[in-house]
Legacy VTK file of the C-alpha trace (Angstrom):
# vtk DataFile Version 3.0
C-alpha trace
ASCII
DATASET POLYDATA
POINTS 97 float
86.205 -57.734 -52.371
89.450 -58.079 -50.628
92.713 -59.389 -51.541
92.485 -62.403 -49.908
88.935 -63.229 -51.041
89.839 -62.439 -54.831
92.860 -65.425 -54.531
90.662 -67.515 -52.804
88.100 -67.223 -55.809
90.812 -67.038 -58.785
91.905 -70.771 -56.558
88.649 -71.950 -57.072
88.496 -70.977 -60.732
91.355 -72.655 -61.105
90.895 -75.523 -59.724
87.089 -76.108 -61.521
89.284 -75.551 -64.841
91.188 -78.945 -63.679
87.551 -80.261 -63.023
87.145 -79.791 -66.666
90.059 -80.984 -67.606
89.654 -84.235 -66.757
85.730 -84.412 -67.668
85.116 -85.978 -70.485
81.580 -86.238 -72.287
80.813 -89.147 -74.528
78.508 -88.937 -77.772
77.327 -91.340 -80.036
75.107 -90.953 -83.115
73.680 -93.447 -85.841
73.734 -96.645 -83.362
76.770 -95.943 -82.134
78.550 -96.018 -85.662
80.051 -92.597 -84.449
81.611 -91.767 -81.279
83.189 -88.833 -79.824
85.000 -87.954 -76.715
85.392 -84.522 -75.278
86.637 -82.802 -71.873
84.805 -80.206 -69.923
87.285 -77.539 -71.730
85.848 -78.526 -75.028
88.500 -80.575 -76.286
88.026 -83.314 -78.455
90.064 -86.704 -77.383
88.842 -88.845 -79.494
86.615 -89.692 -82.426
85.972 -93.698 -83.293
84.244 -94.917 -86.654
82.716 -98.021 -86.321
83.331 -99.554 -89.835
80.842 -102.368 -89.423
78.527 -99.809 -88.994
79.489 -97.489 -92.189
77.853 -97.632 -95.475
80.890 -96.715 -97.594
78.031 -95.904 -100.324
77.024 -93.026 -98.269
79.601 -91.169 -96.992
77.401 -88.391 -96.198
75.444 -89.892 -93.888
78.860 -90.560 -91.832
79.685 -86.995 -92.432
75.987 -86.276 -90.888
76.711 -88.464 -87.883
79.892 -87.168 -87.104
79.141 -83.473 -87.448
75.709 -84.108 -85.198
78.092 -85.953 -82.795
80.713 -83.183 -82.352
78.289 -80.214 -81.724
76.031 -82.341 -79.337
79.161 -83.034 -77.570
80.170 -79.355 -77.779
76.849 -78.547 -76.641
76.808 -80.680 -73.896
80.251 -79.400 -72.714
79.003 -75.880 -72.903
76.435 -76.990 -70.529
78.202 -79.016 -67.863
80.959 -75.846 -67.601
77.948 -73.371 -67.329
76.832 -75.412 -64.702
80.004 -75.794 -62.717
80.662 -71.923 -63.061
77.364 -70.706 -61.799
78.288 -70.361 -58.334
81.016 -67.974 -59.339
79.809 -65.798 -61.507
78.716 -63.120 -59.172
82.392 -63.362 -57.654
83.909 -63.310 -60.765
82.041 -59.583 -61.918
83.474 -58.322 -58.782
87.300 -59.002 -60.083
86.487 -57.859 -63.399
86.846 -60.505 -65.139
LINES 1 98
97 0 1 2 3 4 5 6 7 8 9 10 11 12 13 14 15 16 17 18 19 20 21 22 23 24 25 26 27 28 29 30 31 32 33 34 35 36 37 38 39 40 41 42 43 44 45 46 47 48 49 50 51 52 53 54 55 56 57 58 59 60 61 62 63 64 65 66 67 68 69 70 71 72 73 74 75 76 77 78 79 80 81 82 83 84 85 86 87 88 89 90 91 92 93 94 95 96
């Protein structure tokens, strides 16, 4: 692979990293009484509580919801950035990386 060909590719990597930047995944669990927001990079922005939705009697199902929540959303990053960076991978063997 030539010079030229290996910046065009580390552009293109760069540039799907930006992709996945600004992505963000949404997850909700127990009715939506738990939601989380994440970015193609695997990022959490933002976890909400509903408290309407929250028995305060059983904090562990909340703990339930919002660990089920985060690795579904984790998951589902993992997936969407596998995706994206399928093309590439051939390319990206051939610069070593």
């Amino acid at each position: 692979m030539s010079r030229f060909d290996q910046a065009k590719m580390l552009l293109k990597v760069k540039k799907l990293q930006k992709e996945l930047q600004k992505m963000v995944i949404n997850v909700e669990k127990g009715d939506g009484a738990v939601k989380v927001e994440i970015t193609g990079e695997q990022k959490i922005k933002k976890i909400h509580i509903d408290p309407e939705s929250i028995d305060l009697d059983d904090i562990g199902q909340l703990e339930r919801w919002v660990e089920d929540a985060v690795k579904e959303a984790i998951a589902e990053s993992q997936k969407v950035a596998a995706e994206k960076m399928q093309p590439m991978m051939g390319a990206l063997g051939d610069l070593g990386l």
